[in-house]
N, CA, C and O atoms as a MOPAC input file, in Angstrom:
PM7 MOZYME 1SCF
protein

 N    101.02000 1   103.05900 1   126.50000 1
 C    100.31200 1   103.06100 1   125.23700 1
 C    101.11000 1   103.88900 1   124.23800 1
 O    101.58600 1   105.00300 1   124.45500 1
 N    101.18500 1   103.20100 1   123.13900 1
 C    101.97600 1   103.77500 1   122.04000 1
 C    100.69300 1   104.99000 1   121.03400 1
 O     99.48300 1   104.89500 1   120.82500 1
 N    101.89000 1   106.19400 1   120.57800 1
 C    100.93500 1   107.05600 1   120.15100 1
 C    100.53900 1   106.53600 1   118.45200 1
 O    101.38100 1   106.80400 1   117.59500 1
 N     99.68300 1   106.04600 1   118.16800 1
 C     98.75200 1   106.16100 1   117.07600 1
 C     98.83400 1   107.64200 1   116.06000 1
 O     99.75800 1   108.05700 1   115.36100 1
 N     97.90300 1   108.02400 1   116.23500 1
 C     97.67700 1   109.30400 1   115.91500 1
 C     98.64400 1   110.62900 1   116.08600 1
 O     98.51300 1   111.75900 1   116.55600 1
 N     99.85500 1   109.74300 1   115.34200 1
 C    101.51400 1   110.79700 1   115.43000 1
 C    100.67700 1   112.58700 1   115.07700 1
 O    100.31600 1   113.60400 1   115.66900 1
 N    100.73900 1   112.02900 1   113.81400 1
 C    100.27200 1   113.90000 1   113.30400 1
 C     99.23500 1   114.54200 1   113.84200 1
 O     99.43000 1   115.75600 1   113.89400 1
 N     97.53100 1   113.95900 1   114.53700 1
 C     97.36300 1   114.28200 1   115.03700 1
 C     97.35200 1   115.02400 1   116.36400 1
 O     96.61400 1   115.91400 1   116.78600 1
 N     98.41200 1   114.37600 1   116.90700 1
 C     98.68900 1   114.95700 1   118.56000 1
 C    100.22000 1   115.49300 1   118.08900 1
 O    101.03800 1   115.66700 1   118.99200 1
 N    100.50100 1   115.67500 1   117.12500 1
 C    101.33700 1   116.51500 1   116.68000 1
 C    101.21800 1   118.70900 1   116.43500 1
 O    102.01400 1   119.57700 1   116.07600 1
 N     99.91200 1   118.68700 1   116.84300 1
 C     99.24500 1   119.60000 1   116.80900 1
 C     97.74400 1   119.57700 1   115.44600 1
 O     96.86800 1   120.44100 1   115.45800 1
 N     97.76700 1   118.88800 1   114.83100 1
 C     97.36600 1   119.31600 1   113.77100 1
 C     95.20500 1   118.97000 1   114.79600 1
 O     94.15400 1   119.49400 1   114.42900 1
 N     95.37600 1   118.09700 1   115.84100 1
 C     93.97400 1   118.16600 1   116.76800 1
 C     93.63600 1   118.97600 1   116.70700 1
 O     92.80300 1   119.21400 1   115.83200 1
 N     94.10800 1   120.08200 1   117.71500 1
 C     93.65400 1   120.97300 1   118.39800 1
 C     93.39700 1   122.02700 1   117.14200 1
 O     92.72300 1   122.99800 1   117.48600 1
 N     93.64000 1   122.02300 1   116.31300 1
 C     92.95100 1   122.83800 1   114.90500 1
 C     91.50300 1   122.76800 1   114.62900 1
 O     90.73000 1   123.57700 1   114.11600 1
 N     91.29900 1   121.21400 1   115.25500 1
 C     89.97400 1   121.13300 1   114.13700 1
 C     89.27000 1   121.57300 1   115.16700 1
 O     89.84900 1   122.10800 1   116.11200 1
 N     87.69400 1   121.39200 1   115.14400 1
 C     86.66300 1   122.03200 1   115.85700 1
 C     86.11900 1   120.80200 1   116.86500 1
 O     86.60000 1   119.67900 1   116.71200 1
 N     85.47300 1   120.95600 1   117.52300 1
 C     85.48600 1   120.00000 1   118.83900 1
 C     84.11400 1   119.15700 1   118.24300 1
 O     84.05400 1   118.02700 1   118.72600 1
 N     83.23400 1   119.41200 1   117.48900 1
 C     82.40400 1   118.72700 1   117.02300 1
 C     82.91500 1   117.65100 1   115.53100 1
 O     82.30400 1   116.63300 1   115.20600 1
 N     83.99700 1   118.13300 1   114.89600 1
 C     85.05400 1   117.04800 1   114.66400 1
 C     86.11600 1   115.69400 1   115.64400 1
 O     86.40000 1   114.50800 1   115.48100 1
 N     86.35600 1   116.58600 1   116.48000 1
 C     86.77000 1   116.26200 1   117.13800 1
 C     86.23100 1   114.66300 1   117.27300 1
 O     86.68500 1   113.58800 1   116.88200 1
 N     85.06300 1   115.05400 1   118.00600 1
 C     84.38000 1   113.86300 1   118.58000 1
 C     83.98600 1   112.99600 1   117.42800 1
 O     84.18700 1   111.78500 1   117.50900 1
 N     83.38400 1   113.57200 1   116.24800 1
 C     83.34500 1   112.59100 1   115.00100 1
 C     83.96400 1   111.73100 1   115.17200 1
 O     83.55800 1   110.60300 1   115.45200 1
 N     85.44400 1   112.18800 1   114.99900 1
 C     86.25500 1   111.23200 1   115.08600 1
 C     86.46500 1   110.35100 1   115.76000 1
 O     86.99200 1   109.33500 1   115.30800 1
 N     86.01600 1   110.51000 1   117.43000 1
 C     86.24700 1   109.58000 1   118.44700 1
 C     84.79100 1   108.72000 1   118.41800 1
 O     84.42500 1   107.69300 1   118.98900 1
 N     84.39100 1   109.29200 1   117.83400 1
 C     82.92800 1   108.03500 1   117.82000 1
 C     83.07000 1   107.21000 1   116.75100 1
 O     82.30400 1   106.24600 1   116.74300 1
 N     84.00800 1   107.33800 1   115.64000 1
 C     84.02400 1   106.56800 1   114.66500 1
 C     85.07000 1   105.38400 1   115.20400 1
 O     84.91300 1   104.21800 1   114.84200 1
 N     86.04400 1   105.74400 1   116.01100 1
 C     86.76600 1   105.10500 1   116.26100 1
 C     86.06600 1   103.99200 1   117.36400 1
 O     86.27000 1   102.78300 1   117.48000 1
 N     85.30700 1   104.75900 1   117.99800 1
 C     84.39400 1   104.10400 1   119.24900 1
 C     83.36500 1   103.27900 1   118.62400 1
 O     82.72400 1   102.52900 1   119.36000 1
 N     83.12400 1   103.30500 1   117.42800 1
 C     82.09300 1   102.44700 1   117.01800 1
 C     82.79500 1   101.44100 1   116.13200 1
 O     82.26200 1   100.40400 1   115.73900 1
 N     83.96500 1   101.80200 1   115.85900 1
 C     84.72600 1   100.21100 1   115.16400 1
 C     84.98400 1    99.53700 1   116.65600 1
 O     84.54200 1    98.38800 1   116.64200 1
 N     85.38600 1    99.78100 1   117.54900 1
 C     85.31900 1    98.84700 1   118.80900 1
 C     84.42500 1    98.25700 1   119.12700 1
 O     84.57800 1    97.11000 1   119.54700 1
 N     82.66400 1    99.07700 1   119.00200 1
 C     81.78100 1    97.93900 1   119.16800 1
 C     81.64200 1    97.03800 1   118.29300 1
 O     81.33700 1    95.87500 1   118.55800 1
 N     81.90100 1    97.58800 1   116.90100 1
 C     81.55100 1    96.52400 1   115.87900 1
 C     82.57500 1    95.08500 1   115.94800 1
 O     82.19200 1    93.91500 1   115.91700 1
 N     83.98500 1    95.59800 1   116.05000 1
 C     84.39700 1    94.26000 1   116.07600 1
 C     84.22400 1    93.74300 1   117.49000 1
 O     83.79200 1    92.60200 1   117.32500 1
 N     84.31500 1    93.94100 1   118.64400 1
 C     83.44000 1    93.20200 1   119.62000 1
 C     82.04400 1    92.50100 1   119.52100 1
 O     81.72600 1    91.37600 1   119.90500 1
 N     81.38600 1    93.35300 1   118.97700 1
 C     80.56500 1    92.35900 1   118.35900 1
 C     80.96200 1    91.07200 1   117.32000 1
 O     80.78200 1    89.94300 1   117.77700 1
 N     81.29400 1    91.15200 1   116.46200 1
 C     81.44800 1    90.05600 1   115.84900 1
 C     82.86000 1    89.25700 1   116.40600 1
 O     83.56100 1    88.59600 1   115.64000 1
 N     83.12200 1    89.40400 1   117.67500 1
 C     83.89200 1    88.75500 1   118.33200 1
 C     85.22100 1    88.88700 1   118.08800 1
 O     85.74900 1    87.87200 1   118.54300 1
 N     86.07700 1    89.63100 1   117.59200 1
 C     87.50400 1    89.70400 1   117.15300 1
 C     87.83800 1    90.80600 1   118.22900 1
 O     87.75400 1    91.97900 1   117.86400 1
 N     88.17400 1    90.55500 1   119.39700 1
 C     88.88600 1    91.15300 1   120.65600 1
 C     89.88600 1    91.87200 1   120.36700 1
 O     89.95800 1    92.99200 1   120.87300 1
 N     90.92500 1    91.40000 1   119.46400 1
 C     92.32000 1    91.78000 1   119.15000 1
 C     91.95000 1    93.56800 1   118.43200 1
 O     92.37700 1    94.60400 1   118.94200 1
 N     91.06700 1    93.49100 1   117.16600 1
 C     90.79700 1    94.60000 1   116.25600 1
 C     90.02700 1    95.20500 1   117.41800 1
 O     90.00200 1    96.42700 1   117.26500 1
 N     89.28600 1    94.76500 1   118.69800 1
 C     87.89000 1    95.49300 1   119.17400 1
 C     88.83300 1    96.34000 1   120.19000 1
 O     88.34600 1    97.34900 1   120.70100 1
 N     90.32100 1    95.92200 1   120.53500 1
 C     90.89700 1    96.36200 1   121.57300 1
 C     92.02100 1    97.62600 1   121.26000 1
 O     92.51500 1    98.36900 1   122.10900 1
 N     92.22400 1    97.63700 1   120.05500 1
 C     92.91800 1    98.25900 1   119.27800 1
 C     91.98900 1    99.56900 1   118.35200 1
 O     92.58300 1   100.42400 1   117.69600 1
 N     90.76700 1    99.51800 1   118.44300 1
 C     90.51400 1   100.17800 1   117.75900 1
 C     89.59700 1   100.90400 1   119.31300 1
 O     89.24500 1   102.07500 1   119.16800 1
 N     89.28200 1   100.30200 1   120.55400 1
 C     88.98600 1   101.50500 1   121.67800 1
 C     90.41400 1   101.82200 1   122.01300 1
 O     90.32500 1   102.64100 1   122.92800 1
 N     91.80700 1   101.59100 1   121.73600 1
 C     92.40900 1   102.31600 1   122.14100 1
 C     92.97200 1   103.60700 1   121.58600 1
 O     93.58200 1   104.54800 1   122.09400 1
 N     92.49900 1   103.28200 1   120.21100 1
 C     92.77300 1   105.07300 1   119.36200 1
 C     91.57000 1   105.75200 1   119.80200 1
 O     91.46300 1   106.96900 1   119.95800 1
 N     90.53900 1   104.74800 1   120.02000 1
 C     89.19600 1   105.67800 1   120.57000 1
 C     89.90800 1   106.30300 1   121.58600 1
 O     90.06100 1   107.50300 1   121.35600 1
 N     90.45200 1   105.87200 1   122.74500 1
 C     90.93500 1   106.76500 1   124.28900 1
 C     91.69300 1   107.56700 1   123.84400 1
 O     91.54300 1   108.76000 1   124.10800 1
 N     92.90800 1   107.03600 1   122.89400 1
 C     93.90100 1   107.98400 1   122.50300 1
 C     93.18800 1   109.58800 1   121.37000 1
 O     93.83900 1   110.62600 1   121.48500 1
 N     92.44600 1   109.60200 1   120.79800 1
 C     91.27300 1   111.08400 1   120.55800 1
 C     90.80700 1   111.66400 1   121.94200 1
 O     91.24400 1   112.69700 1   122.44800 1
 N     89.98300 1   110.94800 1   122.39800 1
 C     89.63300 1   111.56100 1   123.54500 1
 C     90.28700 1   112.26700 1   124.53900 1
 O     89.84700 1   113.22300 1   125.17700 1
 N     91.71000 1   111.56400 1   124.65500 1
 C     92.73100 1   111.94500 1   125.30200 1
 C     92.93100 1   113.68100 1   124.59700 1
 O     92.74100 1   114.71400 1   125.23900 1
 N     93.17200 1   113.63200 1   123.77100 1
 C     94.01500 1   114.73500 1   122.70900 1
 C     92.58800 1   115.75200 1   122.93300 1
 O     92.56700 1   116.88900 1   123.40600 1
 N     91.63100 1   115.07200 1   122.51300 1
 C     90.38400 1   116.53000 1   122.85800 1
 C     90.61600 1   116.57200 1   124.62300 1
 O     90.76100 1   117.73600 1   124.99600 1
 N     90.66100 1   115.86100 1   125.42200 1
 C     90.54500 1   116.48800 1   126.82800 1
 C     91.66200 1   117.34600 1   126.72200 1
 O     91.32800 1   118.45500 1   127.13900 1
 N     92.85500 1   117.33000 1   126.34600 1
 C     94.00500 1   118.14200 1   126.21500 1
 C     93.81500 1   119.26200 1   125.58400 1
 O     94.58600 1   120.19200 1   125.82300 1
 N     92.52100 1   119.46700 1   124.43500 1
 C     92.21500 1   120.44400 1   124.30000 1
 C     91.14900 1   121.60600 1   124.88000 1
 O     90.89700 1   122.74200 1   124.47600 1
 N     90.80900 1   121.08500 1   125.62300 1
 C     89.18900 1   121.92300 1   126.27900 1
 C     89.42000 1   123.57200 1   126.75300 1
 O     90.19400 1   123.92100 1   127.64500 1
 N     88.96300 1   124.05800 1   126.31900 1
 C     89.01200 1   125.32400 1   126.23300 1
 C     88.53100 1   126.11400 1   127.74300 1
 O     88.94500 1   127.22000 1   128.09200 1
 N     87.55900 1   125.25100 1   128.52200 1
 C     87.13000 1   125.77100 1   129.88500 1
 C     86.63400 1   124.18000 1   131.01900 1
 O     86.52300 1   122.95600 1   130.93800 1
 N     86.55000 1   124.79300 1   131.54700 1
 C     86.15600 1   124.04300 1   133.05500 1
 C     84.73900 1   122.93800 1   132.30800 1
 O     84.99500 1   121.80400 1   131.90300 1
 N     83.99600 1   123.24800 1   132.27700 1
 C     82.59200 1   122.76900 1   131.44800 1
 C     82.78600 1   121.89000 1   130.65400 1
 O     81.92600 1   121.00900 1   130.62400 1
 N     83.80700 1   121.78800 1   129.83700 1
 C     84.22100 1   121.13200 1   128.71600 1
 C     84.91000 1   120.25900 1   128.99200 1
 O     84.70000 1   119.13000 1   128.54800 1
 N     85.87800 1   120.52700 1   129.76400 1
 C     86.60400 1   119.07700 1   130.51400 1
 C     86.35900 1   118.63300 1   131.24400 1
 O     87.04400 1   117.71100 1   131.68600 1
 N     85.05600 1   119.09500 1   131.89000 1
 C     84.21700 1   117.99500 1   133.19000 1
 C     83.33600 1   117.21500 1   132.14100 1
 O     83.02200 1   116.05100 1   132.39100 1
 N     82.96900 1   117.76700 1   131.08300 1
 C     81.90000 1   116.79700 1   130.23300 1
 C     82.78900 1   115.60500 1   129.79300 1
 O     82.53700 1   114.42600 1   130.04300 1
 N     84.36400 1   116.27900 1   128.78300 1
 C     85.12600 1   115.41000 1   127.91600 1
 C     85.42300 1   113.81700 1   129.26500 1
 O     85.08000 1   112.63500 1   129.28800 1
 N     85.99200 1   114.47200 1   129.91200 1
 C     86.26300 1   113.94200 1   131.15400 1
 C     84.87500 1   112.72300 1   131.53600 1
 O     85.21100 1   111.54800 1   131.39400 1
 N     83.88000 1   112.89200 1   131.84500 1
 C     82.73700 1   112.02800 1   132.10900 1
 C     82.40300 1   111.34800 1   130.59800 1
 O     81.84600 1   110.26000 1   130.74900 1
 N     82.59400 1   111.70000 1   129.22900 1
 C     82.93600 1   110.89800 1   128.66200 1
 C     83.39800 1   109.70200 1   128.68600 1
 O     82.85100 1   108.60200 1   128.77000 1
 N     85.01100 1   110.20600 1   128.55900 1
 C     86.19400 1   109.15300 1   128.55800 1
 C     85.25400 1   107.90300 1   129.91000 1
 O     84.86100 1   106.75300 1   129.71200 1
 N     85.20000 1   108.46800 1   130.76800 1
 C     84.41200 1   107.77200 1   131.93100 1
 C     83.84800 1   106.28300 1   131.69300 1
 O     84.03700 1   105.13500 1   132.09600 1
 N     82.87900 1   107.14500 1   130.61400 1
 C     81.53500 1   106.57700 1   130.43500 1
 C     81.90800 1   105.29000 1   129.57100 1
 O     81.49400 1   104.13400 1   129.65600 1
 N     82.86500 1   105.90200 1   128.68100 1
 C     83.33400 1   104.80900 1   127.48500 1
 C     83.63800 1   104.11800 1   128.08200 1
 O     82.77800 1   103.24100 1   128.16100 1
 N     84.83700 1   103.83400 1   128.91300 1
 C     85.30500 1   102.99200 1   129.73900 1
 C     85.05300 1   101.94300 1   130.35000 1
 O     85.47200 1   100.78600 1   130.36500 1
 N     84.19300 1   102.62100 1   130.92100 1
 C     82.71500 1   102.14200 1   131.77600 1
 C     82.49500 1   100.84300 1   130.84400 1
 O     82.63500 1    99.69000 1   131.25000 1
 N     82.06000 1   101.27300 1   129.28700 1
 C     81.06000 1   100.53800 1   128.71000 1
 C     81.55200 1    99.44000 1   127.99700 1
 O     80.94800 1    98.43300 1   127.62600 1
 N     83.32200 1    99.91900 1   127.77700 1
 C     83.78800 1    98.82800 1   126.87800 1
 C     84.68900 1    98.36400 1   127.96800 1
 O     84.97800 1    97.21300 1   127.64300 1
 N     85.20100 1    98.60700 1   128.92900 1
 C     86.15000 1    97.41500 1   129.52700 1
 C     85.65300 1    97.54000 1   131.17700 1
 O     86.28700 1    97.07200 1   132.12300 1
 N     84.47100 1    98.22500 1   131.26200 1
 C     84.28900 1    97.92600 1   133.04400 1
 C     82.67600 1    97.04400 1   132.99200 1
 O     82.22500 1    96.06900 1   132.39000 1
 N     82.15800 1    98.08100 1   134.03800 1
 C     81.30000 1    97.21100 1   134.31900 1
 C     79.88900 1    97.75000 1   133.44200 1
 O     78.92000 1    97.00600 1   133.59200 1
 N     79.72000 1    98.68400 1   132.74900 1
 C     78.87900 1    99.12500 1   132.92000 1
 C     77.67900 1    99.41800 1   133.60000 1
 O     76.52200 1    99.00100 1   133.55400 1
 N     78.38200 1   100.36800 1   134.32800 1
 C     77.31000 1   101.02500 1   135.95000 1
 C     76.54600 1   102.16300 1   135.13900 1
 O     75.45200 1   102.41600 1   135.64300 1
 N     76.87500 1   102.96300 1   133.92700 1
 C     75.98300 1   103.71700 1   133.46400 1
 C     74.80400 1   103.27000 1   132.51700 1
 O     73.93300 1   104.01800 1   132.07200 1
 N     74.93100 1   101.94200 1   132.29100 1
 C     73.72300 1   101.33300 1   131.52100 1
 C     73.44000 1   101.66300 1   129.98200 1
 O     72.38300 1   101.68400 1   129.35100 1
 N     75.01500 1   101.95900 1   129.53000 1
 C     74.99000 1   102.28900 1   128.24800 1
 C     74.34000 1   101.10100 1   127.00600 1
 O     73.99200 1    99.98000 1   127.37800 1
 N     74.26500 1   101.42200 1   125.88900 1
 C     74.08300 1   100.46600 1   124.98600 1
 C     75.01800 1   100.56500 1   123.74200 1
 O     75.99100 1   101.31700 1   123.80200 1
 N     74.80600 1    99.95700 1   122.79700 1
 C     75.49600 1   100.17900 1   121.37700 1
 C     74.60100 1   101.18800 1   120.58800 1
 O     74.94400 1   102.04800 1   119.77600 1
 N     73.39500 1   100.86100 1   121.03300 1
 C     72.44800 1   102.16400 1   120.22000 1
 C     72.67700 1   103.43900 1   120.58200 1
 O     72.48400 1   104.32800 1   119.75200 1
 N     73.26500 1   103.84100 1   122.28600 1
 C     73.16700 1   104.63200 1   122.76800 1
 C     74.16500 1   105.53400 1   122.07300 1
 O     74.06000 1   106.71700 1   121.74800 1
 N     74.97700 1   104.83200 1   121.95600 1
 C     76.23200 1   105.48400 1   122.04300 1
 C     76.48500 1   105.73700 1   120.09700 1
 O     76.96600 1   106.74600 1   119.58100 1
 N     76.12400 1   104.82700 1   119.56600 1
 C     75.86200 1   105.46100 1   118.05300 1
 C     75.19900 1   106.70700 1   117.93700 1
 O     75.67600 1   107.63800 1   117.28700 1
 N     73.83700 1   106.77800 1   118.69700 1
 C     72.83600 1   108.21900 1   118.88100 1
 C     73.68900 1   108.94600 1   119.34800 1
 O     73.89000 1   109.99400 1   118.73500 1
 N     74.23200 1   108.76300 1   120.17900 1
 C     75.15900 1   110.23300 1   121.06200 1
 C     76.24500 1   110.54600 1   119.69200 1
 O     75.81600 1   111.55800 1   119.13900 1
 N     77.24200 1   110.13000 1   119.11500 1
 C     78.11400 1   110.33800 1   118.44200 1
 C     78.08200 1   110.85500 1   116.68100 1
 O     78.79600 1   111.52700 1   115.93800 1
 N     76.58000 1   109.95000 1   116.57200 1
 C     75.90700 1   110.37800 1   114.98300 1
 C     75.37700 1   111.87500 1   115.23900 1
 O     74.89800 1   112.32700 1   114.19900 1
 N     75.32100 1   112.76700 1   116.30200 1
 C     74.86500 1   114.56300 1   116.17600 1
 C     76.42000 1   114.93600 1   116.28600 1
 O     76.55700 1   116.05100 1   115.78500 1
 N     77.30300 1   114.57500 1   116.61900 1
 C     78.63800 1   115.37300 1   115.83000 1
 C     79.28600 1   114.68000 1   114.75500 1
 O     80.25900 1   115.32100 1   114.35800 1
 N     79.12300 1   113.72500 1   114.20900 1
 C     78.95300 1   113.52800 1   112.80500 1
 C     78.87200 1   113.99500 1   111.93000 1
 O     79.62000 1   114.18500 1   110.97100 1
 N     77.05500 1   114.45800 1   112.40300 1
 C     76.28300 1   115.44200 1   111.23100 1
 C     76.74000 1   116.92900 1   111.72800 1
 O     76.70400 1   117.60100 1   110.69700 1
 N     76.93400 1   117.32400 1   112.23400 1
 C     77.20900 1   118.98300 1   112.91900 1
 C     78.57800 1   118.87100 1   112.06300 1
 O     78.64700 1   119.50900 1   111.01300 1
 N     79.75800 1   118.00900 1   112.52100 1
 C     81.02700 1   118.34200 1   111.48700 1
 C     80.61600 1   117.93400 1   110.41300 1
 O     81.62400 1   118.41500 1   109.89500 1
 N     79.84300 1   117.29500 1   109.16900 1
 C     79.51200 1   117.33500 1   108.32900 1
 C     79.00000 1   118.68000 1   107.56700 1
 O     79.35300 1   119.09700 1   106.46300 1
 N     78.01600 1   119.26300 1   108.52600 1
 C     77.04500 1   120.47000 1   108.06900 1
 C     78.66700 1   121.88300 1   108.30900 1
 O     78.48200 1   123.08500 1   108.12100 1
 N     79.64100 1   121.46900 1   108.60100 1
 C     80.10100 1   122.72400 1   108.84200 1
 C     81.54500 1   122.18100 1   108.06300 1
 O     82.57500 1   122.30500 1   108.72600 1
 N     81.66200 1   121.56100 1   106.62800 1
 C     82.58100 1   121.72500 1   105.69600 1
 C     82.20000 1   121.98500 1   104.55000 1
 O     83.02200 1   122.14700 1   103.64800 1

């Protein structure tokens, strides 16, 4: 996988705050459902792979044990939901709800 996000994993990630962080990977994670939904595979496959490639860069950042067993069951979960089987029984709602409270948390803290 080719790196996307040059300047980000250039250091300039691990700056921001981990509730950015994830903003970011849910925004990216929710253009994958959207164009999967409306059926364009090519944009839906390309846009979960900058999703993995964030996630990647925050697991690289985790500060303790706790944090990278969660980031970690993340990445999992996503996985899970967009290219396996889904064994965790995720949804598209679910996963908007999970990602819209660090949204608003990096919102409330600029």
């Amino acid at each position: 996988m080719t790196v996307v996000h040059k300047e980000l994993a250039a250091g300039r990630w691990a700056k921001m705050p981990v509730c950015e962080q994830l903003a970011n990977v849910g925004s990216e994670f929710g253009r994958a459902i959207n164009w999967h939904s409306r059926g364009d595979d090519a944009h839906s496959g390309k846009a979960f792979e900058r999703a993995l490639e964030l996630i990647d860069l925050t697991i690289g950042c985790a500060s303790s044990f706790a944090r990278l067993k969660e980031l970690t069951r993340l990445r999992e979960a996503m996985a899970d939901y967009f290219a396996g089987q889904n064994q965790f029984g995720s949804t598209d709602e679910s996963w908007e709800r999970y990602f819209t409270y660090f949204a608003l948390a990096a919102r409330r803290n600029k």
